[in-house]
N, C-alpha and C positions, 0 to 999 in steps of 0.2 A: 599292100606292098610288103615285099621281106626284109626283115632288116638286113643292112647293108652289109656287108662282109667286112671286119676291118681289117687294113693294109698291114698293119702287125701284131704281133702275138707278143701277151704279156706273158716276156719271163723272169718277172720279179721275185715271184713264190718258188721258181725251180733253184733258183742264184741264191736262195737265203740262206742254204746250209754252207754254200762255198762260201759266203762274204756274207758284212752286215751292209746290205743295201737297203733301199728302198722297202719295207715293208716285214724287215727282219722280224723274229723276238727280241726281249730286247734281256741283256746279261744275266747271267745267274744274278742273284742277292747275296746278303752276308751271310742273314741265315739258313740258305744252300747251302752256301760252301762251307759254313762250321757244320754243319747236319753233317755231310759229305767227310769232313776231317776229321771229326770222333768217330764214326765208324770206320777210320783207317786205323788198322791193326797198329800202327808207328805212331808212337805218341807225339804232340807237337815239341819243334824245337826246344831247347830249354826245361824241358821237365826233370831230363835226368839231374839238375841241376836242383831243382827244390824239393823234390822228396826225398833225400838222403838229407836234407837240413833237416827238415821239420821232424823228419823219425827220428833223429838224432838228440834235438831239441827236444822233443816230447819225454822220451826215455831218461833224458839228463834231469828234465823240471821233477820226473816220476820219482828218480834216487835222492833226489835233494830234500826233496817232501818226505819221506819215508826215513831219511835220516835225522833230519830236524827233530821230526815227532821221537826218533828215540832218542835222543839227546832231552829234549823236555818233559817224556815222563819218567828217565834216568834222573834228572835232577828234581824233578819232583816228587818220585822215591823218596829221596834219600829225608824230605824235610816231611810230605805227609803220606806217609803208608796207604795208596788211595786202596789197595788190594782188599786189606783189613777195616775202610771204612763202614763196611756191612756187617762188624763186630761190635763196636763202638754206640751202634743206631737200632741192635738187636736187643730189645729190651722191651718187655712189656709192664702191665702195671703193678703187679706184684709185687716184680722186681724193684722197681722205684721207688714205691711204697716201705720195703723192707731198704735200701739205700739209705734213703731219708733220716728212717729211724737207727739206724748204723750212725749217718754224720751227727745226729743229735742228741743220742746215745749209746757213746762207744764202748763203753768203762765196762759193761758186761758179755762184752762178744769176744769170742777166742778170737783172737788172729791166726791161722796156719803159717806153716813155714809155706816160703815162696817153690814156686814150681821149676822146674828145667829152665836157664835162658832160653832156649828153643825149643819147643815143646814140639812133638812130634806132629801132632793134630791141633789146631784151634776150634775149642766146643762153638756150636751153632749159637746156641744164646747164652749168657751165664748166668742163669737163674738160679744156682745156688748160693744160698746166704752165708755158707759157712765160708766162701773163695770169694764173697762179691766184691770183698778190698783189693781181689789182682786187676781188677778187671774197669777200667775209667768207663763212666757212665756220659757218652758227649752230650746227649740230647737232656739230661739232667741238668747241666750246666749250661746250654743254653737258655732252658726254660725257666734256672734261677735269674739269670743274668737280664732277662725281658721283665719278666716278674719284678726285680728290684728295680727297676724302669719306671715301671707303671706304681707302684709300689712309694717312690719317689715323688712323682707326680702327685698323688694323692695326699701324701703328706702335706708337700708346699702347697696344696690348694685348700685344707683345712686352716692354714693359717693366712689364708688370702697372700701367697707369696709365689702361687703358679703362674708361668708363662712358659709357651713356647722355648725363649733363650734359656732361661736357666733350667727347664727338661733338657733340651740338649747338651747344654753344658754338663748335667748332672753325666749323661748315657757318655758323652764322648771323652769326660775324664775318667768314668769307672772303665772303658773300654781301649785307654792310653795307658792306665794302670795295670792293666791288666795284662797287657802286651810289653811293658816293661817289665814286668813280673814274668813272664815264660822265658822273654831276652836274656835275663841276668842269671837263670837256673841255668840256662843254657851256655852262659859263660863261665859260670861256676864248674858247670862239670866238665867242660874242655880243659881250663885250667885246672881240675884237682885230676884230670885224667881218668876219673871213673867208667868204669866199665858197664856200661846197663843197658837194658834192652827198651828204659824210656823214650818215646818220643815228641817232638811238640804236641800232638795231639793229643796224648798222654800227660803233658806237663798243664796242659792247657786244660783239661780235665777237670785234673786234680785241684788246680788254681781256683775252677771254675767253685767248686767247693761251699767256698767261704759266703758264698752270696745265700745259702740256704739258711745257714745263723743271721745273714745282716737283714733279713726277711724277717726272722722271726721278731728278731731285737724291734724292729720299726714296728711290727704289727704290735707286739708287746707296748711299742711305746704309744700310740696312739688310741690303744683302748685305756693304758694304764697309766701315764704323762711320765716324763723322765725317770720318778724312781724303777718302773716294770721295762722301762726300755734298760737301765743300766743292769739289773739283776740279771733278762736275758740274755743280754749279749754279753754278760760275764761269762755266764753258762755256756752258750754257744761255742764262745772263744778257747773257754777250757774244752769245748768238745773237740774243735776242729782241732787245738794241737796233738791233742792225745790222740786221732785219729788220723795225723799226716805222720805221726812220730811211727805209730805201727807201721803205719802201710808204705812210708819212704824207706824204711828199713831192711824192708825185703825187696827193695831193687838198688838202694843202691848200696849198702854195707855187704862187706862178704858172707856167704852163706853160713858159717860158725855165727859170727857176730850177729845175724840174722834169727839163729836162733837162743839166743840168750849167750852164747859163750865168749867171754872175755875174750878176746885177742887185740897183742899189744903192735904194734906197729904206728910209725908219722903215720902213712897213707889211711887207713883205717881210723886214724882220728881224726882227719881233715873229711873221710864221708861221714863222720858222726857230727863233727861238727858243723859239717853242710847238713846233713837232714837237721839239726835242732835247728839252723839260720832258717830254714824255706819254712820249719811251722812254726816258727816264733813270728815270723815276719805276718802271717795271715790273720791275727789279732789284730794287729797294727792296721792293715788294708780296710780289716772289718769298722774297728772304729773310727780313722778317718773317712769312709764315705758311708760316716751314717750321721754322723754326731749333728753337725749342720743342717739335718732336712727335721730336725726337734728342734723345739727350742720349749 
């Protein structure tokens, strides 16, 4: 038999585009209609509203950044020449070598007169020994300053008197001292109003100095007991003043007085009598941190 004919026709699949009947699709989703909205050439509501913040923001945080930075290496100029730090650290062993024997024996070495304040060129390395008084040696006075460290240490441990606190205590009063010592050149010469092309790094140097004699005094004294430590560091001490006495001279006394020639003036006897205060004072430095780690 045929199947029956039925009495009416489904028109549920023709009605689904008109209306959502019986048998519809069923809605777009969300992400249709975002697919669909990014590809509309018109950005959505509201945008014109946070892109002109954010670029404007961006661009503000960019000047703000860029000015700060020259604000703090402007003031960091002014106290450590970072420019010239690659001047300071250009030293080889020669050079150190010949230094050394410069701080330890100075009595026989010409001094030169001092050069231009601003010299046209600053030489790559200064390895010559006849100029090596212009020129602060940093990494010399660092490795005296570890040096009498360890130096320290070893002393107080022959007399069974090492520990940790009093190593520290030794490193962190020679290095309060020390930084009290750069502080007060540096008020000395605002107040006498001196003109010179020193800098803390320079001052700090020069300071650094004095640890090459308090080394030798302590090794002196420990091979030889107090009378070879005092003969040393007598030594040493007439070395370093006669040795900051030349070399402060030719930065900070006037260029005549610099080279031997009398000139009367206050001002000119206030920087003579600031260079003898800065190397009279580094005997003093020397024998208080040394005297104590002997007995």
């Amino acid at each position: 038999l045929a199947d029956p004919r039925p009495l009416f026709e489904d028109t549920s699949a023709a009605g689904a585009s008109a209306g959502r009947g019986f048998g519809a699709p069923p809605p777009p989703s969300a992400s249709s209609s975002s697919s669909s909205s990014a590809s509309s050439p018109f950005p959505p509501p509201g945008a014109f509203l946070t892109e002109p913040v954010s670029t404007l923001a961006a661009a503000y945080g960019s000047s703000l950044a860029s000015h700060g930075r020259d604000i703090v290496e402007e003031n960091l100029g002014r106290w450590v020449p970072v420019g010239r730090l690659k001047y300071y650290f250009a030293v080889d062993t020669v050079y150190v070598a010949k230094k050394l024997r410069l701080l330890v024996f100075p009595f026989g070495h010409q001094f030169y007169p001092r050069s231009p304040p601003h010299p046209p060129k600053l030489p790559k390395i200064p390895r010559n020994p006849q100029n090596s008084q212009k020129f602060p040696t940093f990494p010399l006075t660092a490795m005296a300053f570890l040096t009498y460290i360890l130096l320290a240490g070893l002393a107080l441990g022959t007399q069974n008197r090492f520990s940790p606190d009093s190593l520290g205590l030794v490193a962190s009063s020679a290095l309060a001292w020390l930084v009290l010592e750069v502080l007060s050149v540096l008020l000395s010469l605002y107040l006498v109003t001196v003109t010179t092309d020193l800098t803390p790094i320079d001052l700090l140097a020069f300071a650094g100095y004095k640890y090459v004699g308090m080394i030798v005094g302590l090794v002196a004294g420990l091979l030889l007991g107090r009378p070879g430590y005092y003969v040393a560091l007598s030594w040493c001490c007439l070395s370093i003043f006669v040795f900051m006495i030349r070399t402060l001279r030719l930065k900070l006394l006037s260029e005549a007085a610099a080279e031997g020639v009398l000139v009367r003036g206050a001002k000119n006897q206030l920087r003579m009598y600031l260079t003898m205060a800065i190397a009279a004072a580094q005997p003093l430095f020397m024998y208080w941190l040394t005297f104590h780690l002997l007995r």
